[in-house]
C-alpha positions, 0 to 999 in steps of 0.5 A, spaced: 479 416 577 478 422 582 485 426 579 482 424 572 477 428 573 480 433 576 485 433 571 480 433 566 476 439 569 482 443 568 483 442 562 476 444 560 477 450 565 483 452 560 480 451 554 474 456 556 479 462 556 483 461 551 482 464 545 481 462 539 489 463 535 484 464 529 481 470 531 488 474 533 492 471 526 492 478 522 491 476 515 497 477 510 496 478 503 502 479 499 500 484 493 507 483 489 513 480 492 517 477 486 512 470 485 510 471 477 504 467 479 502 474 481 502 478 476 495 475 474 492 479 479 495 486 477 490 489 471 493 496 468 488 501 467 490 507 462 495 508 457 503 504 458 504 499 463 508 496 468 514 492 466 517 486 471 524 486 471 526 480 477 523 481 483 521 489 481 515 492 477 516 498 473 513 505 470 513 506 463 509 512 459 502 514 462 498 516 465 496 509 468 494 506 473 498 499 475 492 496 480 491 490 484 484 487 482 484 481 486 480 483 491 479 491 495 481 492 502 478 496 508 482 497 514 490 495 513 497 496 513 500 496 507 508 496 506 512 496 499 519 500 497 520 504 492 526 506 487 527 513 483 532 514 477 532 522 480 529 527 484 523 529 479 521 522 477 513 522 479 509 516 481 504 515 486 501 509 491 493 510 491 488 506 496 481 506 497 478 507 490 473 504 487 474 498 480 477 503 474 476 499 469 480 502 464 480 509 466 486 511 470 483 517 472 478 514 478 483 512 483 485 519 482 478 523 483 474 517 487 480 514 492 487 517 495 494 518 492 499 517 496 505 521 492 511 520 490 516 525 488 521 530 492 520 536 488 513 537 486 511 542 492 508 542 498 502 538 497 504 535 491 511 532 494 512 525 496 509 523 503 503 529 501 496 526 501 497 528 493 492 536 493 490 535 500 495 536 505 503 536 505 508 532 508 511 534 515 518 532 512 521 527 507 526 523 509 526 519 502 534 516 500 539 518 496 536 517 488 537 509 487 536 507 494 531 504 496 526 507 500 520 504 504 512 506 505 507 504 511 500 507 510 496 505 515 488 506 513 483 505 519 476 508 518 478 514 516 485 515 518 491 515 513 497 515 517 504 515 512 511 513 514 517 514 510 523 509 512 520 509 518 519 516 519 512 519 521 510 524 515 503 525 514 497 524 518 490 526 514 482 524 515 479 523 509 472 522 508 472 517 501 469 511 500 472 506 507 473 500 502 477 500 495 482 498 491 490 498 492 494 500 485 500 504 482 501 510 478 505 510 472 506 518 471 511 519 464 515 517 459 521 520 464 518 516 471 521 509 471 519 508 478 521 501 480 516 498 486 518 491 490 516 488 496 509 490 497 505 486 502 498 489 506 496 487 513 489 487 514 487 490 521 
């Protein structure tokens, strides 16, 4: 009886200082990653759209604005890859806007764009906070590989990595909370994404 209750307070001892799992798990919400199912959750805003082709969507005309209108986000990590037919093709990941309805033009003026194209100039080129500030560099892959983002976006802070590399680190003063979503820029952008999945932090 007496090794019982010993082992019985013990146990309770554990308990008390062991946290929850719950509050350590990070909530992972895949945006796109091949599930048809989850093509209802993407809404097109502007002129065009996205087409999907296996486990990618696609850019067609523009300019539009392909977005996630599910639910927005706060603080996350989000990840996706993406695939150009050439080095002028120009797209763009935006982050933190608010609902556009069907106006394009919102995410460019109230949220954050994070650009994608080599050949655009210094704020403008891929990596670049798209008007506000440059790349450090751009160590995107031959045209037709498939290159990767991580944009982290805590507070105020937006820091870009391309495959892996870090290029960017930018404080914005924006809205904290938005809306994720891509850009289809022209008819001569067929920018494919896959794999895109946000970490919330």
């Amino acid at each position: 009886m007496k090794y019982l209750l010993t082992l019985t307070v013990a146990l309770s001892a554990v308990s008390c200082f062991t946290p929850p799992k719950k509050a350590c798990d990070k909530q992972v919400v895949d945006l796109w990653t091949g599930d048809v199912a989850q093509l209802d959750h993407w809404q097109m805003a502007g002129p065009e759209e996205f087409t999907h082709d296996g486990n990618t969507v696609y850019a067609q005309g523009g300019m539009g604005l392909y977005w996630y209108s599910a639910r927005d986000f706060e603080n996350f990590d989000l990840e996706l890859e993406w695939q150009v037919t050439d080095v002028t093709n120009n797209s763009g990941v935006f982050v933190r806007f608010p609902n556009p309805g069907n106006d394009p033009w919102v995410a460019v003026n109230e949220g954050y764009e994070i650009q994608i194209c080599d050949t655009a100039g210094p704020k403008h080129n891929t990596g670049s906070m798209y008007s506000f500030q440059a790349a450090t560099h751009i160590p995107t892959k031959a045209v037709g590989e498939w290159n990767h983002y991580r944009i982290q976006v805590v507070g105020h802070q937006y820091t870009i990595f391309i495959n892996g590399e870090l290029v960017n680190s930018f404080t914005g003063d924006r809205s904290a909370r938005g809306f994720i979503g891509m850009q289809n820029h022209d008819d001569g952008s067929p920018v494919r994404y896959r794999n895109i999945r946000v970490t919330e932090i």
